[in-house]
N, C-alpha and C positions, 0 to 999 in steps of 0.2 A: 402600305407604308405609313399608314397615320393620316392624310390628310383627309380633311372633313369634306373638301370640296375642293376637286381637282382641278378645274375649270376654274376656279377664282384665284389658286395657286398661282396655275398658270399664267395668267393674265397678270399678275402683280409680275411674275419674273419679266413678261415680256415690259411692262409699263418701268419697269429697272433698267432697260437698255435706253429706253427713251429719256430716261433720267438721267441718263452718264449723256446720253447727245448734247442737253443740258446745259450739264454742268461740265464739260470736254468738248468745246465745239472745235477744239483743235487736234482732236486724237485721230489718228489714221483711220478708225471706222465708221467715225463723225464726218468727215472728210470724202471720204468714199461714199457713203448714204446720200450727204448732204450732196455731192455732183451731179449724183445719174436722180431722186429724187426731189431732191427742192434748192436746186439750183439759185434759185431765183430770190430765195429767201430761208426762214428759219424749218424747224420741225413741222410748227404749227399752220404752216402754208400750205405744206404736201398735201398732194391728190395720191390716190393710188392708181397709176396708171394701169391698161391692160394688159401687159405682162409681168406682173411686178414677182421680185423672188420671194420663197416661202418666211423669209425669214423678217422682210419687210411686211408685208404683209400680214402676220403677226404681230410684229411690236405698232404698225398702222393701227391695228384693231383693238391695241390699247388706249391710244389717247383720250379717247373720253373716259373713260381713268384717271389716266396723270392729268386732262385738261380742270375734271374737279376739286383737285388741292393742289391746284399752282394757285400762286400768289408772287404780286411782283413787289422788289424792292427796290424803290424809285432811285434812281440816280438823277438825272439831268432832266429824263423825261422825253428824252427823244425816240426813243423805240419804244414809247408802252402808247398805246389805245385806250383812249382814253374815257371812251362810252363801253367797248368792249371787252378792254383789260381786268380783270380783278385785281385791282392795287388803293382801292381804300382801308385803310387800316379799321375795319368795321367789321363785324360779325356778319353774318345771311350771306350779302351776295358779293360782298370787295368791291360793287361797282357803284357806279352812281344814280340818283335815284330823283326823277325828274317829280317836281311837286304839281298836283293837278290846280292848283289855285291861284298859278302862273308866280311863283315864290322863288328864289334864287338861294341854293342850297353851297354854302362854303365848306369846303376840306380844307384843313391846312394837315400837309405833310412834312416832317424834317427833311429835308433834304440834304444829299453829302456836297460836303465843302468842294472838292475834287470836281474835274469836267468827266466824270463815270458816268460809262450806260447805265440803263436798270435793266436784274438779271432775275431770273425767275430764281423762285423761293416753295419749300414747301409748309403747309400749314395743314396740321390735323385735323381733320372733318369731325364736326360735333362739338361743342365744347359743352353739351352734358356729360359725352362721352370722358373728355379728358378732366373735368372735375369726379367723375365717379369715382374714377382711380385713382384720384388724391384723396378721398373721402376714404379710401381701404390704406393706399400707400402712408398715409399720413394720420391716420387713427392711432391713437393711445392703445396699442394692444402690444404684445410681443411681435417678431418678425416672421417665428415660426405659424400664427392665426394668419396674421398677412398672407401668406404662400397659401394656405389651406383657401384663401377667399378667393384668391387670383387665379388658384385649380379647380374652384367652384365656378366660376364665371367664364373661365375656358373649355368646362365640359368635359374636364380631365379626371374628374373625384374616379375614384374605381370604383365605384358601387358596385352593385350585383346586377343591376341592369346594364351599365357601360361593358361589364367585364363581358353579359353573354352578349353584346352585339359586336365583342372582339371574338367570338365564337370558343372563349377561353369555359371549359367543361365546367361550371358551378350551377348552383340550386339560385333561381331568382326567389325574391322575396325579403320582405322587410326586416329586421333583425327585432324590431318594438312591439309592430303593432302585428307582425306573422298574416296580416292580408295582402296588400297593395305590394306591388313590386317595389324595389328599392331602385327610385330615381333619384336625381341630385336636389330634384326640389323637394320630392316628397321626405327625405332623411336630414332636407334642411329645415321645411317649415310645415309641411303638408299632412305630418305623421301622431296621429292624437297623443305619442309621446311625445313630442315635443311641445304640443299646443297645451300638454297638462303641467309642460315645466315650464313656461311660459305665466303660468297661473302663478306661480310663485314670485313673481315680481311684479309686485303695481306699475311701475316705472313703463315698462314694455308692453303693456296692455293696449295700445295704440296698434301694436306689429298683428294682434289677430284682430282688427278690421280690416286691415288691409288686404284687398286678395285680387287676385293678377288673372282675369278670365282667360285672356290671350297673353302672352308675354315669355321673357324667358325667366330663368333662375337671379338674373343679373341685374332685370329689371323692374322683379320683384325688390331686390335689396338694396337697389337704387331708391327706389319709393320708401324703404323702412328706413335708411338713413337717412333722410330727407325729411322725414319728419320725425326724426329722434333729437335729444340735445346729444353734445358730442360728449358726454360722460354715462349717459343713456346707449348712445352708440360701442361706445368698447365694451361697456357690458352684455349688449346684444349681439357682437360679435366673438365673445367670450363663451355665451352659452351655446350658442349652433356650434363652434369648433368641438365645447367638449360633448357635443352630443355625439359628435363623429368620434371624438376621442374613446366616448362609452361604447359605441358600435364594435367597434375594432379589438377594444378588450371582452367583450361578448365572442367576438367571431374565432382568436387568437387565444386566449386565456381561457373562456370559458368562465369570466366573472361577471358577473349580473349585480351592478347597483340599483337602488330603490330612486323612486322622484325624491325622498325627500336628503337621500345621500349624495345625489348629485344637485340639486338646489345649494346644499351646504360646501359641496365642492366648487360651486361656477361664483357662490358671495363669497370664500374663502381667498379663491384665487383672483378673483376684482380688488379686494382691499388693500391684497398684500402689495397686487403691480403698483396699484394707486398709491398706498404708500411707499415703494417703492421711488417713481418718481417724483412724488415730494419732495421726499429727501434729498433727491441728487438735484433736484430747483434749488432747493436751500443752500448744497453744497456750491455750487457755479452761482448761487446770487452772492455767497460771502464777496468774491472776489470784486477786489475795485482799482478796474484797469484805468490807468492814468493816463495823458496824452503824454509822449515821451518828444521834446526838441528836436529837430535832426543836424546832423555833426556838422561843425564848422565848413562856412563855404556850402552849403546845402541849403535847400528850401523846401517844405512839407504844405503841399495842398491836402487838406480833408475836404472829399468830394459827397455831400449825403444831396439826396432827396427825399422828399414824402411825396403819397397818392391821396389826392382827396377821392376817399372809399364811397361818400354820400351822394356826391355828383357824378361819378364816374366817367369827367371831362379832365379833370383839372391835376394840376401837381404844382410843387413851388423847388427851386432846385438849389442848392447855398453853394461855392466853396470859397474855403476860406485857408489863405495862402499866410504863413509865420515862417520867420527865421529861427536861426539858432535858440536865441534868445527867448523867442514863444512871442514877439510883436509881429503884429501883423501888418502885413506890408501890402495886399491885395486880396479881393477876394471877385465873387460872382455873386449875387442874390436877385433871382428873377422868377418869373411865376410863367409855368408852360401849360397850353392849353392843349383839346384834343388827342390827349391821351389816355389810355386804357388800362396801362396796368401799373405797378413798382417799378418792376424790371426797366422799363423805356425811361420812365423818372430819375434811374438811377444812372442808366448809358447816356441819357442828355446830358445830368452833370458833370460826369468822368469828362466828355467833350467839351462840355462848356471850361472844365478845370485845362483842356492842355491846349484849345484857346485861347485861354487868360494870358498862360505862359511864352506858348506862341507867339498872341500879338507884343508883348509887351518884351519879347527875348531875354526873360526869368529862364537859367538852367543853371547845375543841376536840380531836376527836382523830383521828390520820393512822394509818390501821387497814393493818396488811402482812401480807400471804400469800405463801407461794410455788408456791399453785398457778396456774397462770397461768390456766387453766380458769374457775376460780371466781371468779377478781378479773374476768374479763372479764363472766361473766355478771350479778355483783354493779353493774357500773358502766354495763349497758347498759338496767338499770331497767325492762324491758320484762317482758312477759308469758310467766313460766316454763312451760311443757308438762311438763316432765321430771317425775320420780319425786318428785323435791324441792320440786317447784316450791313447796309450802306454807311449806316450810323457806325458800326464799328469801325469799316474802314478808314473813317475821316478819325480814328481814334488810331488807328494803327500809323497812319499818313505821319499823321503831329507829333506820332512818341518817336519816330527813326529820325526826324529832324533834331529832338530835341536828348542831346546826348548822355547816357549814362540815366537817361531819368528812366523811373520804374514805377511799378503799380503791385501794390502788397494790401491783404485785407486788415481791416483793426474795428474791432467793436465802436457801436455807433457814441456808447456813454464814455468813450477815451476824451472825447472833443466835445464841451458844453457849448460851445459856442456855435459848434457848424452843428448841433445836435438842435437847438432851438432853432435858430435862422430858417430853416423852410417853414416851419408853420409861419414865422413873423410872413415871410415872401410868399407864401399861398392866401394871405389875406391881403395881400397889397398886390398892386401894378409894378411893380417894379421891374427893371429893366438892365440893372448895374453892371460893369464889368470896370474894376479901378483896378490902382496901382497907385502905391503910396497913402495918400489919404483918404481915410475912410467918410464916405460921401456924407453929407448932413442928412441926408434921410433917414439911416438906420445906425447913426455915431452914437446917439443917445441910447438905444436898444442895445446892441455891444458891449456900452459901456456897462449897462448894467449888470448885464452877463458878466464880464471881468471883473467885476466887482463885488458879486455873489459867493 
C-alpha cells in the first residue's frame, strides 16, 4: 500500500483518537473511555488496567506520542502543572527550568480576559524541521521545482532505484554517470554529473564541500541552504531540478545535452524568473494605497505591531482609532515583552484594539490588520488549537459584544501613523490605552506624523 513504516502509521492513527478525546471530552466515545478508564480525571491520568479492551489498549500505547507535542494554552491556570505541564511559550522543553545558582527565573504569559480553563494545544516538533520547509515553500523558485524538492525529501522521486524496490521490472543504474545505482541523493548531488555542473558556477562552490557521511537527502539540502545566500539558494535549487529534468529527457526522448548546454540552460532560466519577478515588485510597488475614512456613524481601528527580530524578547504594539473625518479620537501604544514571533505581536494588538473599544463602549467599529494570517483566523470564528488559541478567544468574546464590528485586512503603508508608532513604542515603556485626547507623551510624535 505505499507505507514506509507501518507501525509508525499506526501509532499516529491510534495517537488521533486520543486527540479527538482532547479536543471532544464531551463526544459519547470520550464519555464512554473517560468512565470505565480515567474516571477520576483526564486522558493523561489513565493506567491501563488488567483487562483493558483491544482498542484502548492501543490508542494507551500511543501517548507517549501525543504526550510529546502537547502544549498547553493557558487560560486561568487552574488545570495545568505547573512544574510538569509544557506551557511555557519557549522552545526545548515548554517547561520550567530551575537555575542552579539559587536565581529566580520569571515567565510572563498572556493570559485570556475570560474565567477559561487551559486546554491542550498542538505544536510541531523541531523548529529546524518547520524552517526547512519554509526555506523550500518559500524560495524564489517556480512552484512546479517546489513539489520536485518536497518529492525529494519524502523519498518519492521515482528514480530507478525507488522504482526496483516497488519491484516495478526496469534496469537500475544511473542515467550520467552509467555506474552507481540511481538513488535520490546520488542524481541529486552524488553523481560526477552533477559535481561537473556544479563547477560552472562560482557561486555554489561552497555545496561540494559540503558532504553528509550519515544523513538523509533532506538533510544534506538542509546544510546547502543554510549556508547559501537566498538568491544563491534558487539558483541551486534550479540546477538539481533541471538535472532531473535532463534525466527524464534522456530516459523518454532519447536527447542528451552537453554540461555546457545545460550550464546555459539552468543561467538562462535564473535570469529570466529573476527578472521575471522584478518586474511584477515594480508593478505592485507602483501602487499607492491610501488610508480610506469609514462611513458616517462608523469608527476605524488600524491595529499593527512590530517584532523586535535582534532580541527575540520584545514587540511594541500601536492602534490607532479615527472617525469619519480621519481625527483621531483614541488609540493603544504599548511595548509587550516575552514574545517570540510577528504573529503573537500582531493578535495582542488586534486585542489590545477591541479592548480599547470595549472598555470605553466605541461601536460600530471596522477593525484593520495587515496581517493576513490573523484576520483570516479572527473571521473564521472557529476553534483555535494553536499556541494562542486563548488569545483568540478573548478576541472572539469582545467582537460578539461589540455589534456589527468587523475585521478586514489593508496594507500596513495605508495608515502612516499606526505604520510608524510601533517602532516609536518598542523603544519606550509605554503603557497607553486613551480616548479622546491624545496623551502628552506621544502628541508631539503624532503630530509630526500628521504633518509630514
Amino acid at each position: 500500500m505505499g507505507f514506509r513504516d507501518l507501525h509508525a502509521h499506526n501509532l499516529a492513527l491510534l495517537a488521533k483518537q486520543g486527540w479527538r478525546f482532547l479536543c471532544n471530552p464531551t463526544s459519547l466515545v470520550a464519555r464512554l473511555y473517560g468512565a470505565k478508564y480515567f474516571s477520576q480525571g483526564d486522558i493523561w491520568s489513565s493506567v491501563l488496567t488488567s483487562s483493558p479492551s483491544a482498542c484502548w489498549r492501543g490508542i494507551y500505547s500511543s501517548l507517549p506520542l501525543l504526550r510529546s507535542d502537547i502544549r498547553w494554552q493557558v487560560g486561568n491556570g487552574a488545570t495545568i502543572h505547573a512544574w510538569d505541564d509544557p506551557w511555557i511559550p519557549r522552545h526545548v522543553t515548554f517547561r520550567p527550568v530551575i537555575r542552579m545558582d539559587g536565581g529566580t527565573l520569571w515567565v510572563k504569559v498572556y493570559l485570556c480576559f475570560p474565567d477559561s480553563l487551559g486546554m491542550s494545544t498542538w505544536c510541531e516538533s523541531g523548529g529546524g524541521t518547520s524552517a526547512f520547509w519554509k526555506s523550500i515553500w518559500f524560495a524564489n523558485v517556480p512552484g512546479k521545482i517546489k513539489v520536485h524538492f518536497w518529492k525529494v525529501c519524502s523519498s518519492i522521486l521515482p528514480t530507478n532505484s525507488q522504482l526496483c524496490s516497488r519491484r516495478v521490472p526496469i534496469l537500475d543504474g544511473c542515467f550520467f554517470c552509467n555506474v552507481e545505482e540511481e538513488t535520490i541523493m546520488h542524481v541529486s548531488c552524488e553523481c560526477p554529473f552533477v559535481k561537473d555542473l556544479l563547477n560552472y558556477f562560482p557561486s555554489l562552490g561552497i555545496v561540494q564541500t559540503l558532504h553528509m557521511v550519515h544523513g538523509s537527502v533532506r538533510d544534506w539540502l538542509a546544510l546547502c541552504l543554510g549556508n547559501l545566500t537566498k538568491m544563491d539558494a534558487s539558483l541551486f535549487l534550479i540546477l538539481v531540478w533541471f538535472v532531473w529534468k535532463e534525466r527524464n529527457k534522456r530516459l523518454w526522448n532519447g536527447r542528451f545535452a552537453s554540461l555546457d548546454q545545460l550550464a546555459f540552460q539552468v543561467t538562462s532560466f535564473y535570469h529570466l524568473h529573476m527578472s521575471v519577478q522584478a518586474h511584477s515588485r515594480r508593478v505592485v510597488g507602483r501602487r499607492n494605497i491610501q488610508w480610506t475614512p469609514p462611513s458616517p456613524g462608523w469608527l476605524k481601528a488600524n491595529c499593527v505591531g512590530i517584532y523586535d527580530a535582534s532580541s527575540h524578547s520584545g514587540g511594541g504594539i500601536v492602534v490607532v482609532l479615527k472617525n469619519s473625518s480621519g481625527s483621531i479620537l483614541g488609540g493603544v501604544c504599548s511595548k509587550v515583552r516575552w514574545v517570540s514571533n510577528l504573529q503573537t505581536v500582531e493578535v495582542l494588538a488586534c486585542r489590545a484594539a477591541c479592548n480599547l473599544v470595549d472598555r470605553f463602549g466605541l461601536a460600530p467599529v471596522a477593525f484593520e490588520s495587515d496581517f493576513q494570517r490573523v484576520v483570516t483566523t479572527i473571521n473564521s470564528q472557529g476553534v483555535n488549537i494553536s499556541l494562542l488559541g486563548r488569545v483568540y478567544e478573548d478576541i472572539f468574546t469582545m467582537l460578539g459584544s461589540l455589534h456589527d464590528s468587523y475585521f478586514s485586512y489593508i496594507s500596513r503603508t495605508a495608515n502612516k501613523v499606526a505604520n510608524m508608532l510601533p517602532r516609536f513604542a518598542l523603544g519606550s515603556d509605554f503603557d497607553l490605552y486613551w480616548s479622546g485626547f491624545v496623551p502628552t507623551e506621544i502628541s508631539g510624535f503624532i503630530a509630526t506624523l500628521c504633518t509630514n
